[in-house]
Each structure stands twice: as C-alpha cells, then as structure tokens.
Biotite code that builds the C-alpha atoms (Angstrom):
import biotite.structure as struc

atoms = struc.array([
    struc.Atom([23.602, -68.391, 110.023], chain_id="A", res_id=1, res_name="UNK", atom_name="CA", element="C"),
    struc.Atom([25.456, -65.584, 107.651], chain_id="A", res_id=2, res_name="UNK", atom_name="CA", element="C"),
    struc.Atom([26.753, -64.192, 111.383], chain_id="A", res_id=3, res_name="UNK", atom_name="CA", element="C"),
    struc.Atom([28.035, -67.313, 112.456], chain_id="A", res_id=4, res_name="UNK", atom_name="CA", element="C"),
    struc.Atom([30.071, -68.138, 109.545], chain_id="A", res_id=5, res_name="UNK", atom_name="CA", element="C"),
    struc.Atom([31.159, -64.633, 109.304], chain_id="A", res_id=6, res_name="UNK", atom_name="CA", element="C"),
    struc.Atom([32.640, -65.353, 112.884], chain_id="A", res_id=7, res_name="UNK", atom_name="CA", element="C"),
    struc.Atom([34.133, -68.163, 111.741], chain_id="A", res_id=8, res_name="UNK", atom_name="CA", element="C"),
    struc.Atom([35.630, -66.954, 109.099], chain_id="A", res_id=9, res_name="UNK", atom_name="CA", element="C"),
    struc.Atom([36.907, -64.222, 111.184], chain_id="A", res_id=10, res_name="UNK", atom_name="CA", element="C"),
    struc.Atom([38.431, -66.227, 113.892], chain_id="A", res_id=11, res_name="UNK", atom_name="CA", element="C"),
    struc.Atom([39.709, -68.751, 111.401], chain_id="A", res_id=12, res_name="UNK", atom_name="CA", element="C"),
    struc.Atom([41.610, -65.061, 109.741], chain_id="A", res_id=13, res_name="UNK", atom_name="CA", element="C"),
    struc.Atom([42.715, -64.306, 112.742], chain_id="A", res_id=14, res_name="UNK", atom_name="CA", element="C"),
    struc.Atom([44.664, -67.516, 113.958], chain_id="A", res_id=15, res_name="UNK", atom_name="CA", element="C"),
    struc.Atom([46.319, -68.218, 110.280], chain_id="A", res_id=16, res_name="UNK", atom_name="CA", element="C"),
    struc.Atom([47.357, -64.132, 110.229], chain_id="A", res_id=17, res_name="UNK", atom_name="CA", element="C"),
    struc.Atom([49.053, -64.347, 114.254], chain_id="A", res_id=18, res_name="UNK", atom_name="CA", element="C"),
    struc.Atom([50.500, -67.892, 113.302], chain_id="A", res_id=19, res_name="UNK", atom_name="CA", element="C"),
    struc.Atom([54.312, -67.342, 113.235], chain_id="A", res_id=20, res_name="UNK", atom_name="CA", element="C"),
    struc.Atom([55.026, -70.349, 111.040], chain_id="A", res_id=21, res_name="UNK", atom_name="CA", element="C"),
    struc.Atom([54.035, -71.686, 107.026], chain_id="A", res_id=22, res_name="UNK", atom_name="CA", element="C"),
    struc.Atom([55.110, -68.421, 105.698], chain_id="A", res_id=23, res_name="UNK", atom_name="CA", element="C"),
    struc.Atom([55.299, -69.526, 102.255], chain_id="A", res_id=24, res_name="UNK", atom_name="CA", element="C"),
    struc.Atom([52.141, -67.309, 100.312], chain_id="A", res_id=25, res_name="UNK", atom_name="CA", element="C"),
    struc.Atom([54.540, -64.942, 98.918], chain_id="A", res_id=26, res_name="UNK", atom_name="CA", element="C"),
    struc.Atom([51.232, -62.235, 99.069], chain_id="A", res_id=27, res_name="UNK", atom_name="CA", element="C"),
    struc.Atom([52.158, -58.809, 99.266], chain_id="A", res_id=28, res_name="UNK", atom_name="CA", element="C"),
    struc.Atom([49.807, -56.939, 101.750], chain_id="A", res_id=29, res_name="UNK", atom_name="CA", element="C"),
    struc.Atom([50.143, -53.884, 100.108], chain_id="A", res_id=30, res_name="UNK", atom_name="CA", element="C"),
    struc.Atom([48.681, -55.126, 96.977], chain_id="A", res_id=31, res_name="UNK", atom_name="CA", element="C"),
    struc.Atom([45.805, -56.512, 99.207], chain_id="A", res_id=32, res_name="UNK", atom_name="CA", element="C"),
    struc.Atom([45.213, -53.377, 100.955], chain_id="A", res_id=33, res_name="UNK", atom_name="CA", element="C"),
    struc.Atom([45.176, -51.859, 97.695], chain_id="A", res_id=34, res_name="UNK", atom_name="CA", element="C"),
    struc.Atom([42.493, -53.353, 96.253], chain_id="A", res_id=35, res_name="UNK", atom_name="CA", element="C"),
    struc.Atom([39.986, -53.205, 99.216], chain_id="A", res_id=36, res_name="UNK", atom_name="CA", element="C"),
    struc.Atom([40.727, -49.369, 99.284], chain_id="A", res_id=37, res_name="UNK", atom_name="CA", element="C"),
    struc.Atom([39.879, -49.888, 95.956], chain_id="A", res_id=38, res_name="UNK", atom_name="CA", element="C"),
    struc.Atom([36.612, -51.651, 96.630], chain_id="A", res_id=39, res_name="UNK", atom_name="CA", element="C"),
    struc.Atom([36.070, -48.791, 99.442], chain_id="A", res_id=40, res_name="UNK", atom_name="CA", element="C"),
    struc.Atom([36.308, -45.510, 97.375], chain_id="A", res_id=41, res_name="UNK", atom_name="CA", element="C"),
    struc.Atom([33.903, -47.922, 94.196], chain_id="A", res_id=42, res_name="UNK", atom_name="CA", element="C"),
    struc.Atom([31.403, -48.319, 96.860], chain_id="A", res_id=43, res_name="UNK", atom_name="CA", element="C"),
    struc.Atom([31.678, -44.751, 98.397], chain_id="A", res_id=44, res_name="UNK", atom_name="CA", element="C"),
    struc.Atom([31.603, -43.376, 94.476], chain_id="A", res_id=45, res_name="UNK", atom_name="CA", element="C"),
    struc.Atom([28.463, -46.110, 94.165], chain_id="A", res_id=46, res_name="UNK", atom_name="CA", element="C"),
    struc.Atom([26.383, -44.629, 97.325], chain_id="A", res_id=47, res_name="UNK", atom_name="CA", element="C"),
    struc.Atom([26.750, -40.815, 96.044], chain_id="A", res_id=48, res_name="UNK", atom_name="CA", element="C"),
    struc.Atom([26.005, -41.318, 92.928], chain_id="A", res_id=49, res_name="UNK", atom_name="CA", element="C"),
    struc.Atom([22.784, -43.039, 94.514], chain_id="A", res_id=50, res_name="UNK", atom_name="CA", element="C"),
    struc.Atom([21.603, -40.639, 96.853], chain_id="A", res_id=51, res_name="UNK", atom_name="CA", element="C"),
    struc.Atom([22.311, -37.920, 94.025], chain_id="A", res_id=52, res_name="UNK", atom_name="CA", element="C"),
    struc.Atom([19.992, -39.721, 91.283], chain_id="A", res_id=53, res_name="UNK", atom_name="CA", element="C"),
    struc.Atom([18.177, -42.364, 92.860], chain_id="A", res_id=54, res_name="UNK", atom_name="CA", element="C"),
    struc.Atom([16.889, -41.392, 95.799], chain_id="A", res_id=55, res_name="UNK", atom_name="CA", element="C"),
    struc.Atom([13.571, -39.980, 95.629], chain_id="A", res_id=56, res_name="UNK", atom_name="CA", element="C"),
    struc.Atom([13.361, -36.248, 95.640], chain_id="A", res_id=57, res_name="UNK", atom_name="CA", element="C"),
    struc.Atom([10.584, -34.795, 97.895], chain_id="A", res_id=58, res_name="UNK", atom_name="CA", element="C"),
    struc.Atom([8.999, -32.960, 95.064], chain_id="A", res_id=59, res_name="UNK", atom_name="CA", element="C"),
    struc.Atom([8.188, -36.563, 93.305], chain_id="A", res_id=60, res_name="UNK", atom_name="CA", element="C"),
    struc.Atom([6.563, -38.045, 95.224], chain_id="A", res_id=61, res_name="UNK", atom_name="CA", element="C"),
    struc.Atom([2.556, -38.489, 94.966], chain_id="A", res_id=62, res_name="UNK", atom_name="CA", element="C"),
    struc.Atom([0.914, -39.602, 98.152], chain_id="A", res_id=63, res_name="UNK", atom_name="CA", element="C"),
    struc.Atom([-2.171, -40.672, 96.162], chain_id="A", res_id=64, res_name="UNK", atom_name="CA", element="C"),
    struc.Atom([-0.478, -41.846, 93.709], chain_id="A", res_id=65, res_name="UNK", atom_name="CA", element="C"),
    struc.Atom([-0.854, -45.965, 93.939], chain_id="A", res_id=66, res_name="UNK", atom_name="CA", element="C"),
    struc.Atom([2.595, -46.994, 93.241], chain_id="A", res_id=67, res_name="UNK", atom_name="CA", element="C"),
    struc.Atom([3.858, -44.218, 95.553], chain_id="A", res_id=68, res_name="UNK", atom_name="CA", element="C"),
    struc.Atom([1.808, -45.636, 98.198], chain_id="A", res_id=69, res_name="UNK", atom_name="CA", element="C"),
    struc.Atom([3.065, -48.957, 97.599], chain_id="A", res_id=70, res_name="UNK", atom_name="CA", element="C"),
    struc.Atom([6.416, -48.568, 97.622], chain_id="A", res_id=71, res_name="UNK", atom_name="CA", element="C"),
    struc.Atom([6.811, -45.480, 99.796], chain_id="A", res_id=72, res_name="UNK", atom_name="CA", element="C"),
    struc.Atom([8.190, -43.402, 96.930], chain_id="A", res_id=73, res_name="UNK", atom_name="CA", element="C"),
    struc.Atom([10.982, -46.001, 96.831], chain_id="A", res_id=74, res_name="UNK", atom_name="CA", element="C"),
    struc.Atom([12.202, -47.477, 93.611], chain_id="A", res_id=75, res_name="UNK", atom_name="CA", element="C"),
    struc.Atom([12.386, -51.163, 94.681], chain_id="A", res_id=76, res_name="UNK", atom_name="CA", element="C"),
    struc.Atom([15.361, -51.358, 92.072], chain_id="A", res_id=77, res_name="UNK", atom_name="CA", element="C"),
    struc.Atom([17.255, -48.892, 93.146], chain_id="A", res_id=78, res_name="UNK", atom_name="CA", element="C"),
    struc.Atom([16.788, -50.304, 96.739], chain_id="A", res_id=79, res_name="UNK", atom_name="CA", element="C"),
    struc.Atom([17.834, -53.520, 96.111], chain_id="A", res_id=80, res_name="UNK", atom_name="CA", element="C"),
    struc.Atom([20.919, -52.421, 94.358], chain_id="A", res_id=81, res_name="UNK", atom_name="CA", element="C"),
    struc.Atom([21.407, -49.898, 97.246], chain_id="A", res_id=82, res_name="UNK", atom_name="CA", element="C"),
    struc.Atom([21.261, -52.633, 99.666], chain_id="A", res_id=83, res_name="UNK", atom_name="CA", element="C"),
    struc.Atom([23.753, -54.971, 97.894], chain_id="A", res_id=84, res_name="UNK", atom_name="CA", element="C"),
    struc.Atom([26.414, -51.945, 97.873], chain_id="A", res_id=85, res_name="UNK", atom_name="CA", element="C"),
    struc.Atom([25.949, -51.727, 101.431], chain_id="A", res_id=86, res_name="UNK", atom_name="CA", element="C"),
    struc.Atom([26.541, -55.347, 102.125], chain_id="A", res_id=87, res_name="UNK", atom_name="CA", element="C"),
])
C-alpha cells in the first residue's frame, strides 16, 4: 500500500514537474534542493553518531544474559529510532 502511493506520488511529481504550462509557484529550486541536502547530511550526521554510540559493541554483549538473548544485544530503542532515520 505505502509502495503504491509512493508510485503515485511519484508519477503524479513527475507529470506536474515536465508540464510546460501553470508556471505560477514562484518556488525557487535552489532553496528546495537546499533543504533536502540539508535533511541528507542531518540524517548522515544521525546514522554515525548511531553506529558510534548505539550500536552494540562486541565486548557487551552477554550471550546468557536474558535480555541479550532476547533482543540479540540490540537496544530495541535505538533500533526503532535507527529505522525511522533510515526511512
């Protein structure tokens, strides 16, 4: 369901971007670009900063340790919040 609207959205992007006519936004693309570089280097910043305090180091973890086992050694937290800087 997320794909398909993603497609949609996508196509939709495309059509109103290669339509020559209703040029009226007044939206500078530079400004635009700006901001998702912007958004790019936050998350790139975000994901280092992860794998240099949140990943699990190999010395920590406890295989008999019951909330190692569980989890894997991974912080469901700091998964979760990995996983919504990746999407």
């Amino acid at each position: 369901l997320l794909v398909g609207f993603t497609l949609q959205f996508v196509i939709d992007g495309y059509y109103d971007a290669t339509d020559p006519g209703d040029d009226d936004d007044d939206v500078n693309g530079y400004i635009v670009l700006g901001f998702a570089l912007g958004g790019l280097a936050f998350d790139l910043i975000t994901l280092l900063t992860y794998n240099t305090f949140g990943a699990p180091k190999k010395d920590d973890l406890d295989p008999e340790s019951a909330e190692d086992a569980l989890t894997c050694g991974i912080n469901t937290n700091m998964c979760a919040a990995l996983l919504h800087i990746i999407s």
